[in-house]
C-alpha positions as CSV (number, residue, x, y, z in Angstrom):
1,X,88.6,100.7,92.2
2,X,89.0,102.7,95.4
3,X,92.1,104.0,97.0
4,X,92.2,105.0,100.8
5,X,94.6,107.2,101.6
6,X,96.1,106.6,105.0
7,X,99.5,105.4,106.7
8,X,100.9,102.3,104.3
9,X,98.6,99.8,103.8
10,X,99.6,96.1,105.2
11,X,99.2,92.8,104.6
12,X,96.5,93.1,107.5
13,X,94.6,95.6,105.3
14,X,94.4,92.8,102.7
15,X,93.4,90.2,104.8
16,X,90.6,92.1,106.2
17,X,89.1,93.2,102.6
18,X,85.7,91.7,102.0
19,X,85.8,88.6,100.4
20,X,84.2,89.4,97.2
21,X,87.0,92.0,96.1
22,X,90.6,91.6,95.1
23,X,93.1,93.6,97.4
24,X,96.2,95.0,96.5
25,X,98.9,97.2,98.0
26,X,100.6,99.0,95.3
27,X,103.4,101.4,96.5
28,X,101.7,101.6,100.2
29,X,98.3,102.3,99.2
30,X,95.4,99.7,100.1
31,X,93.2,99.0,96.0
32,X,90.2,96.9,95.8
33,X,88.4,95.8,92.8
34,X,85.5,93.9,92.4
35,X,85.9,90.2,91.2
36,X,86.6,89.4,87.4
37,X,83.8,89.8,85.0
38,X,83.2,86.7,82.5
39,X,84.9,87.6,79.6
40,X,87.9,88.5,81.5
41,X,87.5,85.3,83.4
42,X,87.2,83.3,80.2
43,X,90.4,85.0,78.5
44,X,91.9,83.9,81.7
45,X,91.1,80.8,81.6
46,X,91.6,80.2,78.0
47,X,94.9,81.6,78.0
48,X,96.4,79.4,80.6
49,X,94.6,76.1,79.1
50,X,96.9,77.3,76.1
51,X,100.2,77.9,78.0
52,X,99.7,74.6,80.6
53,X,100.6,71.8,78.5
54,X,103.4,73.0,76.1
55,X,105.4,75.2,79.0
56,X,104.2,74.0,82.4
57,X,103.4,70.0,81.5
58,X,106.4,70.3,78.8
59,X,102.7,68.3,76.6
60,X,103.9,69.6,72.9
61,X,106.2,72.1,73.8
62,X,109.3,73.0,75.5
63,X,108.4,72.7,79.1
64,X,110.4,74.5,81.8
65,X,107.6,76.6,83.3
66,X,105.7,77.0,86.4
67,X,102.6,78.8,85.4
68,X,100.0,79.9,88.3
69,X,96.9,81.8,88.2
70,X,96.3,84.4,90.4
71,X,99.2,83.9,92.7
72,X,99.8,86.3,95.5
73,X,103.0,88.4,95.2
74,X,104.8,90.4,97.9
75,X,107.5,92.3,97.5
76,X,109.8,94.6,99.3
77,X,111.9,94.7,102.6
78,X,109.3,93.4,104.8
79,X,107.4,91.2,101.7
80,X,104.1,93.2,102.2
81,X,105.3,96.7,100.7
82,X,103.7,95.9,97.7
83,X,100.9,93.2,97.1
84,X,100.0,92.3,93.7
85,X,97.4,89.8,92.1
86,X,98.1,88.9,89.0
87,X,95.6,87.1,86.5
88,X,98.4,84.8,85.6
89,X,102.3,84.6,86.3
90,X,105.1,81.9,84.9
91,X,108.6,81.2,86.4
92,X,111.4,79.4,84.9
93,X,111.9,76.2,86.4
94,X,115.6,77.2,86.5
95,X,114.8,79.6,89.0
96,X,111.7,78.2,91.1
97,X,112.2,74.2,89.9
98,X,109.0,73.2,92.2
99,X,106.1,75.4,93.8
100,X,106.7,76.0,97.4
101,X,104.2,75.1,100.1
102,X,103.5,78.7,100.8
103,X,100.6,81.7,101.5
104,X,102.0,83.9,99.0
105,X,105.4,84.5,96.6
106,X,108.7,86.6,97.3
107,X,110.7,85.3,93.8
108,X,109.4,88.0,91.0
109,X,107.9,85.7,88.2
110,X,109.7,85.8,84.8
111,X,106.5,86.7,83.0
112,X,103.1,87.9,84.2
113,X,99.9,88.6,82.2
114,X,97.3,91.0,83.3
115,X,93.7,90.9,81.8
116,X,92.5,94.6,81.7
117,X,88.9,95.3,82.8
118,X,87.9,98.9,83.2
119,X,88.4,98.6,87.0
120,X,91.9,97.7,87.2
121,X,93.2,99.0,83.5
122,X,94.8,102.4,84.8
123,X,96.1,100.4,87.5
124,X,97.7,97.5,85.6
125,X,99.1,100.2,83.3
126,X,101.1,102.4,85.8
127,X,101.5,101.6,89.2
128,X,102.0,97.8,88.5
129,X,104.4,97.9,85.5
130,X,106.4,100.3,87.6
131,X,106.3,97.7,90.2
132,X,107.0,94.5,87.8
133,X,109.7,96.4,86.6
134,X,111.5,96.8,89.3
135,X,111.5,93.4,90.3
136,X,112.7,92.5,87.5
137,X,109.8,90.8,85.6
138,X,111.3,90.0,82.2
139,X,107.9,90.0,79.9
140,X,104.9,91.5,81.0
141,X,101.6,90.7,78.8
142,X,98.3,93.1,79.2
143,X,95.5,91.1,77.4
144,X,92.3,93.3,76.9
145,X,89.4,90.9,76.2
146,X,86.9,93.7,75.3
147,X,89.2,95.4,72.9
148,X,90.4,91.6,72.1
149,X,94.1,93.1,71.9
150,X,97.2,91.5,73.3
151,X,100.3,93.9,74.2
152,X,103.8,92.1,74.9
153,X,106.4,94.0,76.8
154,X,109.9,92.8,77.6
155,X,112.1,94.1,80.3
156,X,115.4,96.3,79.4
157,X,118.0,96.3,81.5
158,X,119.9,99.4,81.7
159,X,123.5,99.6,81.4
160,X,125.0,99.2,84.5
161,X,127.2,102.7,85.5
162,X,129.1,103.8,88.5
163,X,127.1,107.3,88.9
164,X,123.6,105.6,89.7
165,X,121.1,103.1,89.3
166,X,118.8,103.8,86.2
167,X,115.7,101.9,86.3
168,X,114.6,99.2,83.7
169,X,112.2,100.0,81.2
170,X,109.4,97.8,79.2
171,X,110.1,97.7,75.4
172,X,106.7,97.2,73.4
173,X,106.9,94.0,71.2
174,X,104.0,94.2,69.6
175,X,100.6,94.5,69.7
176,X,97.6,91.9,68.1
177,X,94.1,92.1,67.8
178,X,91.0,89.3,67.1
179,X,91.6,86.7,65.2
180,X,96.0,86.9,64.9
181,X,98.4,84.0,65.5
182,X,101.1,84.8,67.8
183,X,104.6,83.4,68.4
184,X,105.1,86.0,71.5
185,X,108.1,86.4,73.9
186,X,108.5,84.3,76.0
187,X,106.5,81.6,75.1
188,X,107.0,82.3,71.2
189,X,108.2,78.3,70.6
190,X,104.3,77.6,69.9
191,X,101.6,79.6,67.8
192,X,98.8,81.3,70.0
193,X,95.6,81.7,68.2
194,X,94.1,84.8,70.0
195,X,91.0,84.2,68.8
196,X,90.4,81.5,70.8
197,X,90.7,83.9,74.0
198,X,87.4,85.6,73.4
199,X,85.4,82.7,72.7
C-alpha cells in the first residue's frame, strides 16, 4: 500500500494509476494496492457464487438483490471525494431495482464485503468503515481468507437530536472461523458454509 501525500487526490489520480494496482481515494488521499492474491480471489469468487442465485437470481432464495463485484464507488459532493473498490457490494432492489449503464456508483450499497489481504487490511478496517459508515452502508462483512474468519457488522443509527449530528456506528454480529455454517445479516434467509470459501 502506498499513500502520497499531496493536495486531494482525484478521480484523475485514479485513472492514471498503473493498470496492475487498485486505486482508491479515501478521505482525499490517493491508495494503491497491488492486485488480489489467489486465495483472496477465490474467497471472492466463492462467496458471490454463493450469494448470486438465492439473492440476486431470487434461484432458492428470497431474491431482491443486486450483487456486483468490484464495483466502483464515489461518494461526496463532487462524487470523486472518496473512491472505494470494494471486493463485493449488494443493493436492495427497492432502492436500485436495475443496474444503471454507468462508469462508476453514487447510491451507497446496502451491504459490502471486503476480503482482507495484508495490503489493504488496516485500510479496510479504518478509513473505509469510517467511510461506509457514513454513507450509510447497513452491513458491512470483512472476510479474512488466510485467517479463514468472517466478521459481520451492522450499521446503528444514532438517535436523531436537535444539538448535533452523532455519527453511526458498526455493531459486531459475530465472528466465524473454518469450517461454521452461517445464517448472517443480511443475507441470513440461507445457511453459508464458510468452509467452502477457502477451498
Amino acid at each position: 500500500m502506498i499513500a502520497r501525500s499531496r493536495p486531494r487526490a482525484t478521480y484523475e489520480d485514479v485513472l492514471a494509476a498503473p493498470e496492475h494496482v487498485v486505486a482508491e481515494v479515501l478521505f482525499g488521499v490517493l491508495y494503491t494496492f497491488p492486485r488480489p492474491a489467489a486465495k483472496h480471489t477465490r474467497a471472492t469468487s466463492r462467496l458471490g457464487y454463493k450469494l448470486g442465485p438465492p439473492f440476486d437470481d431470487g434461484s432458492g432464495g428470497p431474491g431482491g438483490w443486486i450483487i456486483l463485484d468490484e464495483p466502483e464507488l464515489h461518494f461526496g459532493a463532487k462524487a470523486e471525494e472518496d473512491i472505494l473498490v470494494p471486493d463485493l457490494a449488494g443493493w436492495r432492489r427497492q432502492r436500485m431495482p436495475e443496474v444503471p449503464d454507468v462508469v462508476f456508483f453514487t447510491l451507497a450499497p446496502d451491504w459490502v464485503c471486503e476480503v482482507l489481504s495484508d495490503s489493504t487490511r488496516a485500510i479496510d478496517r479504518s478509513e473505509k468503515m469510517k467511510i461506509y459508515a457514513r454513507e450509510r452502508v447497513t452491513h458491512l462483512w470483512f472476510v479474512d481468507p488466510i485467517a479463514r474468519t468472517l466478521e459481520v457488522f451492522e450499521l446503528v443509527a444514532p438517535k436523531k437530536t436537535k444539538r448535533a449530528r452523532k455519527a453511526a456506528t458498526w455493531n459486531l454480529l459475530g465472528v466465524w472461523r473454518e469450517d461454521a455454517r452461517v445464517r448472517a445479516e443480511p443475507f441470513d434467509a440461507i445457511e453459508l458454509e464458510l468452509g467452502s470459501l477457502w477451498k
